[in-house]
N, C-alpha and C positions, 0 to 999 in steps of 0.2 A: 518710567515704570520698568521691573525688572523683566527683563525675557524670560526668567525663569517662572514670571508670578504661576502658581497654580501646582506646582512639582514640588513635590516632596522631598528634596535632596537627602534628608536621610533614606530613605529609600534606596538610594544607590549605594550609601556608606555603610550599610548596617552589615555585610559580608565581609568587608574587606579584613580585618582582622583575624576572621577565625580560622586561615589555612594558613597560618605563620608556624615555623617551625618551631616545636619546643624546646628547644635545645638550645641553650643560651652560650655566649661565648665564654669558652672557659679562664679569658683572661682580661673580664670586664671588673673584676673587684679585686687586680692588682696595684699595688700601691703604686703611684708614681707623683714624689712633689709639686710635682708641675704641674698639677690639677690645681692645687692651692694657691699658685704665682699668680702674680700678675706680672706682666712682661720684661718690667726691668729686673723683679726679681728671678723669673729663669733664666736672663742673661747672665747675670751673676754667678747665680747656682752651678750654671755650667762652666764658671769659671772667666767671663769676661766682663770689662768695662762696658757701661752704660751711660747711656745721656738720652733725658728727655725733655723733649723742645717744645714751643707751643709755637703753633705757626695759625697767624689772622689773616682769611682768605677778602677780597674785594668788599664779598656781600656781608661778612661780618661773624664766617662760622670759624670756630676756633679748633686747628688740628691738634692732635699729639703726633709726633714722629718720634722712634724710640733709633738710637743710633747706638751702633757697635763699633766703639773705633778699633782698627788691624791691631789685631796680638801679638802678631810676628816684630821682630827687629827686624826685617825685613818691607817694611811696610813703604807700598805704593801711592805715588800721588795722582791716585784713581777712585772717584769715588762712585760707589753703585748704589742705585734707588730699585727695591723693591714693593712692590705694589699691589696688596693680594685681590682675591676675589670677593664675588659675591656673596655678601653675610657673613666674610670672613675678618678678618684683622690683621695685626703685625706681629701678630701670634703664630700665627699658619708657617712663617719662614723657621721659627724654633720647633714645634712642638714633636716632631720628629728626632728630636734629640739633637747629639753631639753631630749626627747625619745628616744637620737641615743644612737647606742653602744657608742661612744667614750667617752660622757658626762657620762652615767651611770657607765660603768668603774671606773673614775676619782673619780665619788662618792662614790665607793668600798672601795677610796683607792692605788687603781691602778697605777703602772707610765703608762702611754700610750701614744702610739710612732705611727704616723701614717705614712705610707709609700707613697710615688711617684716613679711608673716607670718610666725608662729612656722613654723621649719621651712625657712626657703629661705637659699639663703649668706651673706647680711648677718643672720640671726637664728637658727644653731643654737647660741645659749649659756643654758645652763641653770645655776640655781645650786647643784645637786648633781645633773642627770642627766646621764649621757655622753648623746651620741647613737648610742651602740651599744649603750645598752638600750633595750626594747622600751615602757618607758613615756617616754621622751623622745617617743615618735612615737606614742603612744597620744592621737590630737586629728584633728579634720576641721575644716571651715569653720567649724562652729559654735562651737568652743571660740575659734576667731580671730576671729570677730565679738564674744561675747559676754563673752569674755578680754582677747584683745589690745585691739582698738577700744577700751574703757572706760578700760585703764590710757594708753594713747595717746590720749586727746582729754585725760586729768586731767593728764597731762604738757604738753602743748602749752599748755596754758588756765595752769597755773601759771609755765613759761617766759613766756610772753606777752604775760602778765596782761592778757590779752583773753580774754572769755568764749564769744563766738560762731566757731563755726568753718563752714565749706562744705566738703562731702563730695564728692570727686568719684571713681566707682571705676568702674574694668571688670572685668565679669564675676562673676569669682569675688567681685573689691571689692565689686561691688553683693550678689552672697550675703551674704556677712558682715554689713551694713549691714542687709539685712532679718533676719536671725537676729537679732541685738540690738535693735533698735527695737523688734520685734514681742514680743519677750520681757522686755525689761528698757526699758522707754520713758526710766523717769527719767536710765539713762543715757548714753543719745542725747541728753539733751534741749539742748546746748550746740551740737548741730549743726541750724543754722538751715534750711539749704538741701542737697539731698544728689541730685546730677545722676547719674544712672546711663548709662554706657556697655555698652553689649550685656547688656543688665539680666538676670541667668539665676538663676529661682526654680523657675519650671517645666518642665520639661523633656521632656514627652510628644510633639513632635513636630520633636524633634531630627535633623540630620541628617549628625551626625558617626559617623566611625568607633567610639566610645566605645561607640554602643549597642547594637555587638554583643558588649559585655564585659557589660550587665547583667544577662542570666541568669544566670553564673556570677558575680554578686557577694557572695554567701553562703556560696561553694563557700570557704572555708579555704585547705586543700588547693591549689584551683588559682590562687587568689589568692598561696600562697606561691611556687608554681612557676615564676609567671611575671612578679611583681610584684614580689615580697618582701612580709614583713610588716610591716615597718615604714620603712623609705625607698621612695618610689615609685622603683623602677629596673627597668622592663619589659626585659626580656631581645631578642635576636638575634628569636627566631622573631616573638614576640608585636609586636615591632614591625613586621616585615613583613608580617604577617597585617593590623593595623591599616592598613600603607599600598596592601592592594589597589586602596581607592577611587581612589588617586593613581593605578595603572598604568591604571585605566581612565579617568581625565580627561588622561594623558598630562602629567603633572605633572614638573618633572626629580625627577632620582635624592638630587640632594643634598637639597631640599625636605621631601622625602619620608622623609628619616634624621631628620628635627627633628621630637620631639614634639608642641610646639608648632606646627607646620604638621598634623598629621596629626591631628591632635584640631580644632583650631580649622579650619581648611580653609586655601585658597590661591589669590587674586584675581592673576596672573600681569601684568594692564594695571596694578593699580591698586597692588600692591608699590612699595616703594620700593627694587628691586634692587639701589642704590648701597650699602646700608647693610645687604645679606644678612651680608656679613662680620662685623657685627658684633652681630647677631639670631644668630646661630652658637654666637657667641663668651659670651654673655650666659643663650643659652635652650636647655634649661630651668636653671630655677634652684634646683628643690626642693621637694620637699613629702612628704608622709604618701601615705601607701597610703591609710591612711585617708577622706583627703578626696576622693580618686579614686571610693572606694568609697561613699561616702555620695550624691554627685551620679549613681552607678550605681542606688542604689536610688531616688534621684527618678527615672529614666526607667522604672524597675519600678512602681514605685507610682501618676507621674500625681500625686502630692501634694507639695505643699512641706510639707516634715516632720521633725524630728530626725532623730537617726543610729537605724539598726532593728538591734538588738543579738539579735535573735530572741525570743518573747514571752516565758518564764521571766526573761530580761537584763531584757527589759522593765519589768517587776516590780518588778527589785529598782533598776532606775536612774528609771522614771518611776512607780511603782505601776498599771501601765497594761499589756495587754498587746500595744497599739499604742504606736510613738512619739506624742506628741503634734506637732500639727500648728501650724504657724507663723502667729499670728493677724494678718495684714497690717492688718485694721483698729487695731489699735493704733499704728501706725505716724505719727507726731505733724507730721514734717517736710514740707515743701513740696519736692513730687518732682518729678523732672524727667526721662523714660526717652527715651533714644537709641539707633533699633535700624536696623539693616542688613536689607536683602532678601534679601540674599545668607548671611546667619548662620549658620554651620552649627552652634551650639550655641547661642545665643538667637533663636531661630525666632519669627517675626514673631507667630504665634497665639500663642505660649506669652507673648511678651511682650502682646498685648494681655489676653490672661486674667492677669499680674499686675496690670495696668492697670486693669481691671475691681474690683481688690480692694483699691483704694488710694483712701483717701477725701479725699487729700489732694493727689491726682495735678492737677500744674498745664498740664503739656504732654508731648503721645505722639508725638514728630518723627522720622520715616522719611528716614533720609539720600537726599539729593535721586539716587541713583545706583544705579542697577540690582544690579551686580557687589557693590558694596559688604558686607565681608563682617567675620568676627566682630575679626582681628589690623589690620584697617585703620582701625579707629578708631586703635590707635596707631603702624602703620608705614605706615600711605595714603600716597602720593603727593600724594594729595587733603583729606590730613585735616587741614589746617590751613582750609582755606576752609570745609570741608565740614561738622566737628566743632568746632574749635576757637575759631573765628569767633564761632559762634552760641555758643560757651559763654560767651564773655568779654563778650558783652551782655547774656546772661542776669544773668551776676554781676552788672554795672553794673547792671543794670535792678533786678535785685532789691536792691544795697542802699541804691536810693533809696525804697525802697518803705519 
C-alpha cells in the first residue's frame, strides 16, 4: 500500500510553475547540426573518424561503443575509455563542440572509446529480451559497472591489442567504476589510471532535487505511479514538483523541463547556452528506474552499498539481511577526483569522504571556480581550460611515469 494513499500530490504541484521566469534564453532557437546527429555523424561533421562496435555483455545486453581513432600523425599507443553519466550517453563527450573532451583527446593522439550503458538509446538491444519486458530493465548502476565495464574493457583490449586502458567517467561513470573495482578488482585491473569527474559514491549531503524522492523509494506503488517500473519516465506532475528549486533560483522554464538540469542543477554564467539546442535534443537519454532508485537509497542509507531489495530479498540475493557495502579499499588503480563547489549531486564533503577511503587516491582538485557545478564539467564554457586542460597533462604526466 502506498504511504502516500490519501494525499493529493497534485496538491503540492500545482504552484511550482507559475514563478518561472519569462524570459527565455535568447539562444534556444540557434541552429546547430548537432541537434539532428546522431553520434557518429557529429564525429564526422566535426571532422573525424569513426567506428561503431557492438559489444555482448554476460547477461546478454548488447552495447554500442562509438570510437574516435587519434587524428594526429602523432598518434599514441594509449587508449582512453570515456564513460558518461546519468541519463546521459557517448554524446555528452561531443556535444560541447570542437571543446569536448573526446575531440581534444583525438587531437592528442589518443585512441578514444566512448561508452553506452545498458539501457540508454545507443544500448537498448538485448539478445532475447524486448525492452517491454520488465527484466530487460531489471539492472541499476551496479550491474553496468560490474557487467557492462568488464565485457567493455575485454573488447577494447582485444580490438587494440593494447592492454592498458585510462578510465575517464562522470558521475554516474565514476559509480560504475567504484562498483566494479571494489568488487571484482581483477577485473579492473587493465585499467591503469581512472580520473573521476563529479566523483558520486556518497551521497549524504546532496543538494539536488532527487532527495526529496528518497523517502519514497521503497514505496512500489509510488515509484509506479510516477516513475514507471521499468523505463525511468517521470510523469507531468512529478517533474514539476522536482523543478520547484528552479522557480525559486528563477531558472528559465525551458531548463527547467530537462531532467538533466533539474537533478544535476544549472550554472546560468558558466552554461554554454550556444549548444542548449543540442543538450535538448540529446538529454535525457535513458535509463532504468532502477538505477534512479538505488542512488535514492544511498541518500537513505549515508552508505555506498548494493541495491536494498528489502531484508527477506536480501537473503536470498546476498545471504545478508543488509546489502553489502562497497569496499573502496580494494580499489587497485591510481585515482584521480575532480569536484565542483557548486555540485548539486557530488557535494564537495561526500566527495572528500570517498577520498578518505581510497588508498590509492593520487590528487583531490577543486575546480579553480566558485559556480562550477555538477553538467559543466561537460557543457562549461570554462571546461576546456578548467577540466580538460589539466586532464590531458595528467595523462602525459602519467604515462611517463
Amino acid at each position: 500500500m502506498s504511504i502516500l494513499k490519501g494525499f493529493d500530490v497534485s496538491l503540492v504541484f500545482i504552484i511550482c510553475l507559475n514563478g518561472f521566469s519569462k524570459s527565455s534564453l535568447t539562444n534556444i532557437d540557434i541552429y546547430n547540426p548537432d541537434k539532428y546527429l546522431d553520434v557518429p555523424q557529429m564525429i564526422a561533421r566535426h571532422g573525424y573518424l569513426s567506428e561503431t562496435h557492438v559489444v555482448v555483455t554476460k547477461d546478454g545486453y548488447l552495447l554500442k561503443l562509438h570510437r574516435i581513432p587519434a587524428k594526429t600523425n602523432n598518434k599514441k599507443e594509449e587508449t582512453i575509455f570515456l564513460q558518461h553519466g546519468l541519463l546521459g550517453s557517448s554524446a555528452d563527450w561531443l556535444i560541447n563542440g570542437n571543446n569536448s573532451l573526446g575531440f581534444l583527446l583525438a587531437d592528442q593522439g589518443y585512441d578514444v572509446w566512448l561508452g553506452n550503458a545498458r539501457g540508454n538509446l545507443y544500448s537498448k538491444g538485448h539478445i532475447n529480451l524486448s525492452t517491454e519486458s520488465e527484466k530487460f530493465w531489471n539492472f541499476s548502476w551496479h550491474e553496468m559497472g560490474t557487467k557492462d565495464l568488464p565485457a567493455v574493457f575485454s573488447y577494447i583490449n582485444t580490438v587494440t591489442q593494447r592492454k592498458n586502458i585510462t578510465y575517464i567517467g562522470h558521475s554516474m561513470g565514476t559509480t560504475m567504476f567504484f562498483a566494479l573495482s571494489s568488487t571484482s578488482p581483477n577485473l579492473a585491473e587493465n585499467v591503469t589510471l581512472m580520473v573521476a569527474l563529479a566523483p558520486v559514491a556518497y551521497m549524504t549531503h546532496i543538494k539536488s532535487p532527487i532527495k526529496y524522492l528518497a523517502p519514497f523509494a521503497n514505496d512500489i506503488e509510488w515509484v509506479a505511479r510516477y516513475f514507471g517500473l521499468n523505463q525511468f519516465l517521470p510523469n507531468d506532475k512529478i517533474m514539476k514538483f522536482l523543478a520547484y528549486d528552479c522557480e525559486l533560483l528563477k531558472i528559465e522554464k525551458q531548463v527547467c523541463e530537462n531532467i538533466i538540469f533539474i537533478i544535476s542543477g544549472f550554472d546560468k554564467k558558466e552554461l554554454n547556452q550556444d549548444i542548449l539546442p543540442v543538450i535538448f535534443a540529446k538529454e535525457p537519454a535513458g535509463t532504468s528506474t532502477k538505477t534512479v532508485i538505488h542512488y535514492a537509497q544511498e541518500i537513505n542509507n549515508g552508505c555506498f552499498q548494493q541495491y536494498d531489495y528489502g531484508s527477506k530479498k536480501n537473503l536470498i540475493y546476498y545471504g545478508t539481511k543488509t546489502p553489502p557495502q562497497y569496499n573502496l579499499t580494494n580499489i587497485k588503480q591510481n585515482i584521480f577526483l575532480m569536484y565542483g563547489q557548486n555540485d548539486w549531486l557530488a557535494n564537495y564533503i561526500d566527495v572528500r569522504n570517498l577520498a578518505a577511503n581510497l588508498k590509492n587516491l593520487r590528487s583531490l582538485y577543486k575546480i579553480p571556480m566558485e559556480g562550477f557545478n555538477h553538467i559543466d564539467f561537460l557543457f562549461g564554457k570554462d571546461a576546456e581550460k578548467l577540466v580538460y586542460k589539466p586532464i590531458l597533462r595528467l595523462i602525459e604526466k602519467s604515462s611517463k611515469m
